[in-house]
C-alpha positions as CSV (number, residue, x, y, z in Angstrom):
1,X,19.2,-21.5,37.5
2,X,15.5,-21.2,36.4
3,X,15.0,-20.6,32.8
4,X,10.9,-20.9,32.8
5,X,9.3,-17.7,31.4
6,X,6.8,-17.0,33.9
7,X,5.2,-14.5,32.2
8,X,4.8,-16.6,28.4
9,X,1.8,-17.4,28.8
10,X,0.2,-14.0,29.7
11,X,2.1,-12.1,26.8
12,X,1.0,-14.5,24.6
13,X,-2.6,-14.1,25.4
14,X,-2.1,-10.4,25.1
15,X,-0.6,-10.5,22.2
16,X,-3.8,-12.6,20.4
17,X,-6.2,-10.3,21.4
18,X,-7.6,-12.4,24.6
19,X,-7.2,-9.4,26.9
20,X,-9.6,-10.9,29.7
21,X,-8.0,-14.0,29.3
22,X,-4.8,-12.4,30.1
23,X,-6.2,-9.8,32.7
24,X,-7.3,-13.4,34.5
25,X,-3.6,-15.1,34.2
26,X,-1.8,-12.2,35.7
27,X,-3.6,-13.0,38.9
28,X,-2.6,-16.5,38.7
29,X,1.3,-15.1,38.5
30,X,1.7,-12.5,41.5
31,X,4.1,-14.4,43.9
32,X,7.6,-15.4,43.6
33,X,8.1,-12.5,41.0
34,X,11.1,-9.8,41.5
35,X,10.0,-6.4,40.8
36,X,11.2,-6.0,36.9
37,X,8.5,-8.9,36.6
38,X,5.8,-7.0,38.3
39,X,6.5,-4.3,36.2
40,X,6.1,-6.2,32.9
41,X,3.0,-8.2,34.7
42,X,1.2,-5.0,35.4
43,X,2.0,-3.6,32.0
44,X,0.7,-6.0,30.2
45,X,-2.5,-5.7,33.1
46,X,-2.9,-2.3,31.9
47,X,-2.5,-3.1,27.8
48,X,-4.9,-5.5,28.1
49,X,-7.1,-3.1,29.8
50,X,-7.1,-0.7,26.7
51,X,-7.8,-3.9,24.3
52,X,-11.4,-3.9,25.9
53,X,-11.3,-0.5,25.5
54,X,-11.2,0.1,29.2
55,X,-9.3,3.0,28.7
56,X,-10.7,5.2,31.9
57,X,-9.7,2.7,34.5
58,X,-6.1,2.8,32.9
59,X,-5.4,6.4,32.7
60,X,-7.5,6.7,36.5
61,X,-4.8,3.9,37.9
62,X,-1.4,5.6,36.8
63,X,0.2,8.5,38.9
64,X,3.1,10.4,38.0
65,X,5.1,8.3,40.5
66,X,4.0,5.1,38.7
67,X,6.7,3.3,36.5
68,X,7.6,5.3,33.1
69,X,6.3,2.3,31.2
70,X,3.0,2.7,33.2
71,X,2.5,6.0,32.3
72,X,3.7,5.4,28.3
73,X,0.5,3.6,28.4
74,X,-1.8,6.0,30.4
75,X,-0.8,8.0,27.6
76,X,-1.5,5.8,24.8
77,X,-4.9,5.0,27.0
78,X,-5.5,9.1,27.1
79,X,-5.0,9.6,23.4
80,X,-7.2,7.1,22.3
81,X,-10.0,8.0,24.7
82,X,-9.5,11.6,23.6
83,X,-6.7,12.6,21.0
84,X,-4.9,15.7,21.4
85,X,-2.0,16.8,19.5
86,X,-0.2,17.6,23.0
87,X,0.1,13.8,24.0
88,X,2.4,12.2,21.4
89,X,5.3,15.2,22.2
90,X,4.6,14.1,26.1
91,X,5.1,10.4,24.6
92,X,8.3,12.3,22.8
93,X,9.4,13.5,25.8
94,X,8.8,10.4,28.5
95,X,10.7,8.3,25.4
96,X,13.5,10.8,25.7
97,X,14.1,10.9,29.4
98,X,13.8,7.4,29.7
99,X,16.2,5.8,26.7
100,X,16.7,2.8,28.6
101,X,13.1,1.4,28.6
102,X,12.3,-0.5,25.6
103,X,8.3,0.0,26.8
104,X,8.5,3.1,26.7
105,X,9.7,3.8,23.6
106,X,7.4,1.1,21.7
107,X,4.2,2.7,23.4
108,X,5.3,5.9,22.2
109,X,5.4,4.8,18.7
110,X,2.2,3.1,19.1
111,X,1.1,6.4,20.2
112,X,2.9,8.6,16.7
113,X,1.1,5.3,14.5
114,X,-2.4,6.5,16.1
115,X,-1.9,9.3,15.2
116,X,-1.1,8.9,11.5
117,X,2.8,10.1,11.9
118,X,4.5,6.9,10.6
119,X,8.1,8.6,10.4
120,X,7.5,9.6,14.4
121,X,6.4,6.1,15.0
122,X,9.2,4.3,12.7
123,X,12.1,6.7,14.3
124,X,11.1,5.5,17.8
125,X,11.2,1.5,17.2
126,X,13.7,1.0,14.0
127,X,16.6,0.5,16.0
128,X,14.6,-1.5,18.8
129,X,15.8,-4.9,18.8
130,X,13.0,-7.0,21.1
131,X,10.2,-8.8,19.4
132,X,7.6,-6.5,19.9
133,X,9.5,-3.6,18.1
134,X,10.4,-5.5,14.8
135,X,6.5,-6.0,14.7
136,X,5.6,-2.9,15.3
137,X,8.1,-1.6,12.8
138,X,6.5,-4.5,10.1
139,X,3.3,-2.6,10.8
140,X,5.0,0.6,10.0
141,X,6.4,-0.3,7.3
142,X,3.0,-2.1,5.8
143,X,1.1,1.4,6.6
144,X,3.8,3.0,4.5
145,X,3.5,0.2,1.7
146,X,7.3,-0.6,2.1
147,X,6.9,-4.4,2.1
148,X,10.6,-4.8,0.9
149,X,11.5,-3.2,4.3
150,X,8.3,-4.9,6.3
151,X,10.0,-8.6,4.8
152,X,13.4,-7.6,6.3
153,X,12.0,-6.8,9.6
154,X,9.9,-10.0,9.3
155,X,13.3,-11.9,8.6
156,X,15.1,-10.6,11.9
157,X,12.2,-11.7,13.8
158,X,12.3,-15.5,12.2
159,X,15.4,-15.0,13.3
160,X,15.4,-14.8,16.7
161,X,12.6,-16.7,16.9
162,X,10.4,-18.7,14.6
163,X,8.1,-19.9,16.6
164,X,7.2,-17.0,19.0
165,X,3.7,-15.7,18.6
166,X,4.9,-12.4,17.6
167,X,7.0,-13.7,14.5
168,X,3.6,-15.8,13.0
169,X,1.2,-12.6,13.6
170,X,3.5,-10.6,11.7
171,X,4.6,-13.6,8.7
172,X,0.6,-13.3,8.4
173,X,0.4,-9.5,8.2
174,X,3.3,-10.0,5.6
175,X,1.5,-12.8,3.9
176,X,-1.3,-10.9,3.7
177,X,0.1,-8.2,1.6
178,X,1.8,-10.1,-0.4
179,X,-0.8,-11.7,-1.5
180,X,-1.2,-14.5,-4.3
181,X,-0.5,-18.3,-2.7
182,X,1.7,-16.5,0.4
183,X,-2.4,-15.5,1.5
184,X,-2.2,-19.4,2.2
185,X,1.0,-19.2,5.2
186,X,-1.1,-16.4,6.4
187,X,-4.2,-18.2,6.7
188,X,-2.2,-20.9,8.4
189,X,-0.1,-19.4,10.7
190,X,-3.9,-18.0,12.3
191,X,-5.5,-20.7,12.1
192,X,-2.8,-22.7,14.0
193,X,-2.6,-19.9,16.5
194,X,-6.4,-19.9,17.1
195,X,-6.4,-24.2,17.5
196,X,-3.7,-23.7,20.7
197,X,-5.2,-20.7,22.3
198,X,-8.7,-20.6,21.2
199,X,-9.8,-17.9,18.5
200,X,-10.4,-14.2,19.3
201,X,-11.9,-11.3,17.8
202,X,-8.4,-10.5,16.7
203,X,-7.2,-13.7,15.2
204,X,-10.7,-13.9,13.4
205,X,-10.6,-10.1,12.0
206,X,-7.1,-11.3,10.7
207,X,-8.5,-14.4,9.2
208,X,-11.5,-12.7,7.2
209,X,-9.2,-9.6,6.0
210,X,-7.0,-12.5,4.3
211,X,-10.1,-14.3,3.0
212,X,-11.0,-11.5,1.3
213,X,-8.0,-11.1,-0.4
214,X,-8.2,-14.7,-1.1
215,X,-12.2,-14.2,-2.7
216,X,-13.4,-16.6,-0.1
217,X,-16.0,-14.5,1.1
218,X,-18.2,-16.8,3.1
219,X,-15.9,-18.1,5.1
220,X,-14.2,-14.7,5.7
221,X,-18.3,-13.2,6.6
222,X,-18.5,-16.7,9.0
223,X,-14.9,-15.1,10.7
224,X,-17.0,-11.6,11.2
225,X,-20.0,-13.5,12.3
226,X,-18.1,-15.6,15.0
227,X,-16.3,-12.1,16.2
228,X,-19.3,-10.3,16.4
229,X,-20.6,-13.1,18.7
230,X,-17.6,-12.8,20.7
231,X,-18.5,-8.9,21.0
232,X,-22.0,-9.6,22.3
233,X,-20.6,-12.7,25.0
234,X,-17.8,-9.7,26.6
235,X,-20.8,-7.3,27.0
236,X,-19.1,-4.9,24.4
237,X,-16.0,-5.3,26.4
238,X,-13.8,-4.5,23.2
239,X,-11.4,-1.8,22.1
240,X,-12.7,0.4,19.1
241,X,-9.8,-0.9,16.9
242,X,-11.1,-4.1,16.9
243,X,-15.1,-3.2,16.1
244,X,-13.7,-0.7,13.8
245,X,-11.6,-3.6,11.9
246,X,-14.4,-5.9,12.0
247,X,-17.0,-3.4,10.3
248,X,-14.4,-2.7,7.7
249,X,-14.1,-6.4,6.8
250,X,-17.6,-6.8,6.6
251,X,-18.2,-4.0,4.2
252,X,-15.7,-5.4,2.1
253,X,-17.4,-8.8,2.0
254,X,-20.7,-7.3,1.2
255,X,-19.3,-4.6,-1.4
256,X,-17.9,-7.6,-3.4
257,X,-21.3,-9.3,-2.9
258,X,-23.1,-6.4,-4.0
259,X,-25.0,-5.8,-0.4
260,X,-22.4,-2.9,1.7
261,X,-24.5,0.3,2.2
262,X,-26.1,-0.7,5.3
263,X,-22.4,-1.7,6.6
264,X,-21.0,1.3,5.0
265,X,-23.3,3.7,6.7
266,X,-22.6,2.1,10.4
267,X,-18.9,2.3,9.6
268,X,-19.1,5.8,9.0
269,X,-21.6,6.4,11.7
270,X,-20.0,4.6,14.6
271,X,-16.2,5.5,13.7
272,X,-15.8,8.2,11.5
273,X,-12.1,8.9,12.3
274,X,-11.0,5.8,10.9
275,X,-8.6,6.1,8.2
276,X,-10.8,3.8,5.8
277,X,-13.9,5.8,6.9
278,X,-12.0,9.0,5.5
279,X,-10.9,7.3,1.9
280,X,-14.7,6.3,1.4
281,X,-15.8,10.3,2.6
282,X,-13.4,11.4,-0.2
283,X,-14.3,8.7,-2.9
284,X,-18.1,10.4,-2.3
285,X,-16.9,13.8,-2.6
286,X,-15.0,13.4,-5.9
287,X,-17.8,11.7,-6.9
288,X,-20.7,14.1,-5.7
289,X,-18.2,16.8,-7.6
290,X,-18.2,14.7,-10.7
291,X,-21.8,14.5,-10.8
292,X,-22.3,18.4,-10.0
293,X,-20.3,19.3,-13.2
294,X,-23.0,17.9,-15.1
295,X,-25.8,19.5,-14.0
């Protein structure tokens, strides 16, 4: 019997943010696979695709008669292009007609977590038992500041498995929040990820938000500086979550060195939905309010 994982390697990939990379390994993969693998192959084709923010080609590609897991992620492609209150109730409903699909329902969580409904998000992964829902459900419960709950979800993934990818993105995440020496572990377990696979925009954006924590503010702005390269080489080839992260980080580095409002300003300018985007709008406005009772 043949116990090799054919697809590792390009869920791995995905999973560190080398979408291209991985978009390039699936074509290396398309014989000798039955048709659950194809499945999964194309998926991850198609998740990859909305890293780079190439979310047109995704939601163009899918047709009602595609897989449900396929068109889980048109949706998720289609909200994020455009978000509309209708799409996480069709996520609701394609989760609900199709129990059986673990895709499915994680997509459609990712879809409720985009759309700033946590308990949505959490009700569709908590009792999911693969990898890639215990990390979602870390994320969930990071986003709702539950780290008790985000540590035993960490656990059951160490668990399974220590070594998988999954399991040290998400003991970072953890470490991160936890903050103190753990910030160390976290800085680790991406830094050993980026020497086997190379680093990405995601691993770095990881790296520099723990560096912040940590105060090492240079080496966290080098991180920036070294993903913001990698944004010009892909020809601007990247998902908005990832720029979006990346501006945030770097207006934290320059707030604590004194030199943010030019980072600030492009934040707001170039994503002005993002959920730190909105704190800093209402920060201003308490502050603006402040400063009109005195005059």
């Amino acid at each position: 019997m043949d116990d090799v994982d054919t697809l590792y390697s390009l869920r791995t990939l995905f999973y560190l943010g080398h979408y291209k990379l991985a978009i390039d390994e699936s074509k290396t993969i398309s014989r000798n696979l039955n048709d659950a693998q194809k499945t999964e192959r194309d998926e991850f084709v198609l998740r990859s695709k909305i890293g780079m923010g190439d979310y047109a080609s995704v939601i163009s590609s899918v047709t009602p008669s595609s897989p449900p897991s396929h068109c889980a992620i048109s949706l998720l492609a289609s909200y994020l292009q455009s978000p509309s209150p209708s799409i996480p109730d069709q996520a609701n409903q394609l989760a609900a007609d199709n129990q059986s699909s673990t895709t499915v329902s994680l997509i459609a969580g990712m879809i409720h977590l985009n759309a700033g409904d946590v308990k949505s998000a959490l009700r569709l992964v908590h009792q999911g038992l693969t990898l890639e829902h215990l990390a979602l459900s870390v994320q969930i419960y990071l986003r709702m500041d539950r780290l008790d709950l985000a540590e035993r979800s960490l656990n059951l993934m160490l668990q399974a498995d220590e070594d998988a990818t999954l399991s040290q993105l998400a003991l970072a995440w953890v470490a991160a929040r936890k903050g103190g020496t753990r910030m160390e572990e976290g800085v680790y377990a991406l830094s050993t990820l980026g020497e086997q696979y190379g680093p990405s925009i995601m691993i770095l954006n990881s790296l520099a938000a723990i560096r912040v924590g940590m105060g090492e503010l240079d080496k966290a702005e080098g991180n920036l500086m070294d993903a913001m390269g990698m944004v010009e080489e892909l020809g601007g080839e990247v998902g908005e979550g990832d720029k979006a992260d990346m501006l945030v980080n770097l207006s934290a580095v320059r707030a604590r060195k004194g030199k943010a409002g030019e980072t600030v300003e492009r934040l707001k300018k170039e994503h002005a939905g993002h959920p730190v985007v909105e704190g800093i709008i209402r920060v201003e406005g308490a502050i603006d309010r402040v400063k009109g009772g005195f005059n």
